[in-house]
N, C-alpha and C positions, 0 to 999 in steps of 0.2 A: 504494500500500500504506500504509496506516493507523501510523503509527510509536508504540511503546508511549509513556505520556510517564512520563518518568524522576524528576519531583521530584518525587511523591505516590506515584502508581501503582504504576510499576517499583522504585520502593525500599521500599514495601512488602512484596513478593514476595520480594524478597532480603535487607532486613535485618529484624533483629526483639532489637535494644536494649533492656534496661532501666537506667531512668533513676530518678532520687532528686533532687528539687531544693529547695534549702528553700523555706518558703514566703514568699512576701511580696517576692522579689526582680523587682522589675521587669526586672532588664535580662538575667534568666535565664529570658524568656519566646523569644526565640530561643536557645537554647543546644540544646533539644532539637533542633530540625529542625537547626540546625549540627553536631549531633555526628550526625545520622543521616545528612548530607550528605559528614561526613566520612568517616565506615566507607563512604560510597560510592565514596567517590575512593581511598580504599587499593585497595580491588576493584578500580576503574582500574587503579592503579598498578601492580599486582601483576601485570595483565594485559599492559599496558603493557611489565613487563622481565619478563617471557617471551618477549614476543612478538621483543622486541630482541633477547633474546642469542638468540634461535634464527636470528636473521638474521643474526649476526655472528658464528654458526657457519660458515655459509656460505662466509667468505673474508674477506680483508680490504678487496675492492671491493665487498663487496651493500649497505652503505649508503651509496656513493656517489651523488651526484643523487639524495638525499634531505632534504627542509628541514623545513620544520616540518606539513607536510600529512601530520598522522597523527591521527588520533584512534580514539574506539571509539562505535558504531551498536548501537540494539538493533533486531532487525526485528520483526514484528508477533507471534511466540511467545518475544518475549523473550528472544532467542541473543543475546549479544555478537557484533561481526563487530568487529574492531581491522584498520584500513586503514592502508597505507603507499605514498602515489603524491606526485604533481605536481599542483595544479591550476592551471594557463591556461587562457585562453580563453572561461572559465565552464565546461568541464570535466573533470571528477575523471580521470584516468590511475592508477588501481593498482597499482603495481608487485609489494606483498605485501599477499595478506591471510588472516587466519586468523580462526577461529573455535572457542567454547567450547562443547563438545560436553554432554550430559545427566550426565557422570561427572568434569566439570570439567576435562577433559582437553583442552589449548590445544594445535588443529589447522591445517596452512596447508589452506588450500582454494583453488579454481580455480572456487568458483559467483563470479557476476555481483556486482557491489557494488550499492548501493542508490545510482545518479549523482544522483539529486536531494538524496538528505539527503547525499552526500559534497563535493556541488558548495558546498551552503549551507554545513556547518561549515567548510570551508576559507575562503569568504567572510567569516563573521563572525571565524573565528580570525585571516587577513590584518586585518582592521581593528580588530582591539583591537589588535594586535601595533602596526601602525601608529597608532592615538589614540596610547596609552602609550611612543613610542619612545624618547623622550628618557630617560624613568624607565628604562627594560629594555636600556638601551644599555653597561650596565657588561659588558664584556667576561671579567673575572673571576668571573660570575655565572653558570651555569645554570638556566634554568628548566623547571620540569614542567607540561604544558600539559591540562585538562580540557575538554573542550566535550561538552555533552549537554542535553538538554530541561527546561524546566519543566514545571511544571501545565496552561500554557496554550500547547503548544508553540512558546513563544520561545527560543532559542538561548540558553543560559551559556555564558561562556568563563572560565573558573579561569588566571589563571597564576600560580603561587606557587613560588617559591625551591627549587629542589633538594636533596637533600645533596650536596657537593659532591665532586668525586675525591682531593680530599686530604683529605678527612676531616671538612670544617666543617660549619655547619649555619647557613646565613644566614636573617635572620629580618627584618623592617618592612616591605617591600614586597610588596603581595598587588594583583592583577587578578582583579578580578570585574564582571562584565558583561554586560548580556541584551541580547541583538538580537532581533530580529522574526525568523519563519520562516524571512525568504531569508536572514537573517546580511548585510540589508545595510544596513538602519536600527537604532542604537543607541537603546533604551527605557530602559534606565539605567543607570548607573557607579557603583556601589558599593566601588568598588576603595580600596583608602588604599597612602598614604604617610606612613611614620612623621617626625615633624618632629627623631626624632631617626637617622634614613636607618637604611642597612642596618647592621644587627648579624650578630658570629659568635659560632657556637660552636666550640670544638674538641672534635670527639668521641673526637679520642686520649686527651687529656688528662679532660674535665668531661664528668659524667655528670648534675649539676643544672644544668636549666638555665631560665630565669628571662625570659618573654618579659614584655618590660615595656612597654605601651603605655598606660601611669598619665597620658599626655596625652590621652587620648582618653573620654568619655563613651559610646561606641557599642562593642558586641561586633562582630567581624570573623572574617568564615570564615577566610579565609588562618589566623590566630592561633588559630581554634577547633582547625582541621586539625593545624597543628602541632606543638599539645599532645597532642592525637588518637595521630597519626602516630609522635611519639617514646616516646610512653608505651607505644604497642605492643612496643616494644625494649627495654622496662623501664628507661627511663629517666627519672629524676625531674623533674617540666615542671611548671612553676609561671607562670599567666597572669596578668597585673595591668591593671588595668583603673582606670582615674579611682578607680572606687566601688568594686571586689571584686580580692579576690584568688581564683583556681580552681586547684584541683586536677582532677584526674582518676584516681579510683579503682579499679584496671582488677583484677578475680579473671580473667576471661578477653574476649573481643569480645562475650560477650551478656550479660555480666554486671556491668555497671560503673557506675559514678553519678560524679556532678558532687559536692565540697565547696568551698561558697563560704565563703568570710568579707571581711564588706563590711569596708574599709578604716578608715573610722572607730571600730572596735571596737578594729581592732590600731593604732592611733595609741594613743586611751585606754590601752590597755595597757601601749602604750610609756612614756607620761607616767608611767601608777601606778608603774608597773619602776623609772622612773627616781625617783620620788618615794623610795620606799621606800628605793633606793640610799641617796636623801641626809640620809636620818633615822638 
């Protein structure tokens, strides 16, 4: 069966963003496909903890003997299927799986899983997890895990920081990485680590919050998301970059723009600020 591909195609059909970008920024030439990659991964996520608490309605044993072999599959009319099993052996065991119905209504179903494309995300999901261990080894850290198709159906595996159960919101390390079909050859690691490691937020306490990767000359999905992801809670997310500083202007999810201002403007500024003080 033919699997939709989800970085062009499938996010097409399902989002539909407008965007505002000044002109002339170079490094705000990824920024769009990163924010449309992000409203995809909410869509994840959102499916993701439905899909959870209805299993942990269950009892306090139905997620036992379960690790990190879960993701979400589109099949050929484009249904979400969100699976929860074991993979050994090379393959997929299911133990839950549901499906998003035409009225968005998230269902457990009892049809068949899709074992090729379930065998391969758990594949390339074990081996990022595995490349990145040492980094992803902080024990006081959750992660939220994305795996779905490109344009040329090679595997991405997203793994970016959680909110966490007491309320933080850690931020500098992101896993991004494409595998081949089977999820068994790595084609490239995009992922960072900030050289200034993990940061928190407290969400009891701060509601700006200020992701600051001013070391870095490259934009980063993880960072795009994040901005993305809190600003949907109304919360004020400011990205800094080497060269820009971004906002995120949210009226609602189809209606939002980017405002950048490159960094060497508000330097200048700072200086006139301070000139003027001293006159």
């Amino acid at each position: 069966m033919k699997l939709i591909r989800l970085f062009i195609v499938s996010l097409s059909l399902i989002l539909s963003p407008l965007y505002t970008f000044a002109q002339g920024n170079a490094i705000l030439k990824d920024l769009e496909r990163y924010t449309a990659i992000s409203k995809f991964l909410k869509y994840y996520d959102n499916i993701a903890w439905h899909t959870t608490d209805s299993i942990m309605k269950k009892g306090p044993d139905a997620m036992e003997g379960l690790g990190r072999h879960w993701f979400i599959y589109f099949d050929n009319e484009n249904k979400p299927h969100c699976v929860y099993g074991k993979f050994e052996n090379n393959l997929y065991k299911a133990k839950y799986h549901f499906t998003v119905d035409q009225s968005n209504n998230i269902v457990e179903t009892k049809e068949d899983i899709h074992q090729e494309i379930c065998a391969n995300y758990s594949r390339a999901l074990d081996n990022a997890f595995s490349f990145h261990a040492n980094r992803l080894s902080n024990p006081r850290i959750n992660y939220n895990q994305y795996v779905y198709l490109d344009s040329l159906d090679n595997i991405v595996v997203n793994i970016f920081p959680a909110f966490q159960s007491d309320g933080t919101a850690p931020f500098g390390y992101e896993v991004h990485m494409v595998y081949d079909k089977t999820g068994e050859n790595l084609l490239n690691d995009y992922s960072y680590f900030s050289e200034k490691g993990i940061r928190y937020y407290d969400l009891n306490k701060q509601k700006q919050l200020v992701i600051d990767y001013s070391e870095s000359d490259s934009l980063h999905l993880g960072a795009v998301f994040y901005v993305y992801y809190y600003t949907t809670f109304n919360l004020d997310v400011t990205l800094i970059t080497k060269d820009y500083r971004l906002k995120l202007a949210m009226n609602n999810p189809k209606n939002h723009y980017w405002i950048s201002v490159p960094t060497k403007d508000l330097k200048q500024k700072s200086k006139s600020s301070k000139k003027n003080k001293e006159k």
